[in-house]
N, C-alpha and C positions, 0 to 999 in steps of 0.2 A: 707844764702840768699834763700828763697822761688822762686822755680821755678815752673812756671806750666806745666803739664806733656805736651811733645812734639804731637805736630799735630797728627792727626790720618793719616797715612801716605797709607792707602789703597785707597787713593784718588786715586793712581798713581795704581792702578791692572785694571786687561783689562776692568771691569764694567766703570771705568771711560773712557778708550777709545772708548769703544763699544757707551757711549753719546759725545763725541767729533765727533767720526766720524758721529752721527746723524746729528748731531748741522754742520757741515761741508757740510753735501749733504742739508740744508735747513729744517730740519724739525723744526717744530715750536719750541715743547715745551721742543725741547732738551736745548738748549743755558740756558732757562729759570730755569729749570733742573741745569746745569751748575754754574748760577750765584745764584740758595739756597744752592748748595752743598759747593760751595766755597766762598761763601761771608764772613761769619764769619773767617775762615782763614784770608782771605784779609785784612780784616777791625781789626784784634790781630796785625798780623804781624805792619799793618802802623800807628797803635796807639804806636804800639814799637816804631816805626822805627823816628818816627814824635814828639811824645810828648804831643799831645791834640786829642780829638776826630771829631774836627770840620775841620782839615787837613786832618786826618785820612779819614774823611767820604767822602771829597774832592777825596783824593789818591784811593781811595777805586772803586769812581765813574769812575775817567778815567781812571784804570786798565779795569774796564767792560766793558769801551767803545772801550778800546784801544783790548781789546779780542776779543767784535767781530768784528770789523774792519780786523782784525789782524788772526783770528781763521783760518782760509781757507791754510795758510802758515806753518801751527803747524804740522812737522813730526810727522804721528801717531806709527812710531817705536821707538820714546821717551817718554820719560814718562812725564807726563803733569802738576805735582806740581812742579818738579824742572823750571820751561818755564813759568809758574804763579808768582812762588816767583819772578823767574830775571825779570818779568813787574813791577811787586808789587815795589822792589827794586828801580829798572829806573824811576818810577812814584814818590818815593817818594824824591828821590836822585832831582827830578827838581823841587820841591814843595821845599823842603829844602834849595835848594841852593835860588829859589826868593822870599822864607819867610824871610831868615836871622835866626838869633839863636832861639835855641827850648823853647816853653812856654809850659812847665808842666801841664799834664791832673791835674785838682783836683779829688779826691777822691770822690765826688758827680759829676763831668761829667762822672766817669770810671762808677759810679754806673749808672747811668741813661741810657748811650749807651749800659750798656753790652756787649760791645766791646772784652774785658776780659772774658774768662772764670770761672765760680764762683766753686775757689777750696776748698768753705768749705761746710759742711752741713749746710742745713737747719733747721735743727732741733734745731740747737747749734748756736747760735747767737753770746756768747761773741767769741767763735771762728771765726765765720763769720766777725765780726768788725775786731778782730784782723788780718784777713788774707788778708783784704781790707784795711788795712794800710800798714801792710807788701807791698801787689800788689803796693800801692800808694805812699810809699818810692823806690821799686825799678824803676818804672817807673819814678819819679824822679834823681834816680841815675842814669838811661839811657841819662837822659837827658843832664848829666853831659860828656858823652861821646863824642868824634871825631863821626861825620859821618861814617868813616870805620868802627871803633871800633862798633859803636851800629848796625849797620848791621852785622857784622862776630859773634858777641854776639848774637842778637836775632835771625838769624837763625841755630846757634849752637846749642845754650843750651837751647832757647825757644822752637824754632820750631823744633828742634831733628834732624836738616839735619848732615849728616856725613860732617866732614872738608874739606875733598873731593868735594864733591858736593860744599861746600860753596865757596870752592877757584873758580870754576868752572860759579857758580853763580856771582859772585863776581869780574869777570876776575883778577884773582891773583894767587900766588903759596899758596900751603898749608901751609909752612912755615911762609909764610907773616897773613896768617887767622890765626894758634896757634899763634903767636906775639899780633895779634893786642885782640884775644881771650885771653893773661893772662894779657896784659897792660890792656883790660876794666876789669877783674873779679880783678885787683890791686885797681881799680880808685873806683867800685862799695864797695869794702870792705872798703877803706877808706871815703867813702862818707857813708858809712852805720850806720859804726861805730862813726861818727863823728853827727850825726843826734841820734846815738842811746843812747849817752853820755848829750847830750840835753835833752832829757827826762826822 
């Protein structure tokens, strides 16, 4: 299974506090700052998390709103992606639950939002298609998953957070996140493979 390489995780070193804490005392164009640095974050995670990009951009919208509404409340002796994702999470977790079952991004909406991270070169094209089907079967095969499961999955192995943190994120034991972590990477290989056999 093609994973793409996990978030860039210096979001959370004191540069990003030193703009939270701007964005906190009112200055303008921190927040602003704020929502270019972490948007794309926002918007991979809930295309995960969700399954199409027109929910995603939804989730995406009222995590930013829900930030600054919300920002003024954000312990600045925490770190600030783990308290981004559990929004991200909660926003997509009630979109989820008043959508009803997940409808599969196509492979020309992944391509259109760039939503997604593009992990192949550009230079090389048959590569390029092939890695945009790969993205566009696993994103299908998320879709295949529990709720729990495709959260404890994409912030594990997508978004590169420690077990720890996910349980954390997540309100659960670690135990509970490796569980519901080898029941989707079961569910994903048999969906994979069963997709892979078709072609």
């Amino acid at each position: 299974m093609v994973q793409p390489p996990p978030c860039d995780r210096s979001s959370s070193l004191p540069a990003a506090q030193s703009l939270i804490a701007r964005a906190k005392m009112g200055e303008a164009g921190a927040f602003e700052e704020i929502l270019i640095r972490y948007q794309r974050q926002v918007l991979g995670t809930a295309v995960r998390l969700l399954g199409n990009i027109d929910d995603a951009s939804d989730a995406a919208q009222e995590v930013f709103l829900r930030l600054y509404k919300y920002l003024h409340k954000f312990d600045e002796e925490k770190e600030f992606l783990p308290w981004l994702y559990r929004m991200t999470v909660n926003v997509c977790h009630d979109i989820s639950r008043k959508r009803g079952p997940i409808v599969s991004v196509s492979l020309e909406q992944e391509q259109e939002s760039g939503a997604l991270d593009n992990l192949a070169s550009r230079h090389d094209i048959e590569s390029e298609i092939a890695v945009a089907q790969e993205r566009s079967r696993l994103v299908e095969a998320l879709a295949t998953l529990s709720e729990k499961e495709r959260a404890a999955i994409v912030l594990r192995d997508i978004e590169g957070l420690e077990t720890k943190e996910v349980a954390r994120l997540l309100g659960t034991s670690q135990a509970t996140v490796r569980s519901q972590i080898s029941q989707a990477r079961v569910k994903i290989k048999k969906y994979l493979d069963r997709v892979l056999k078709r072609s």
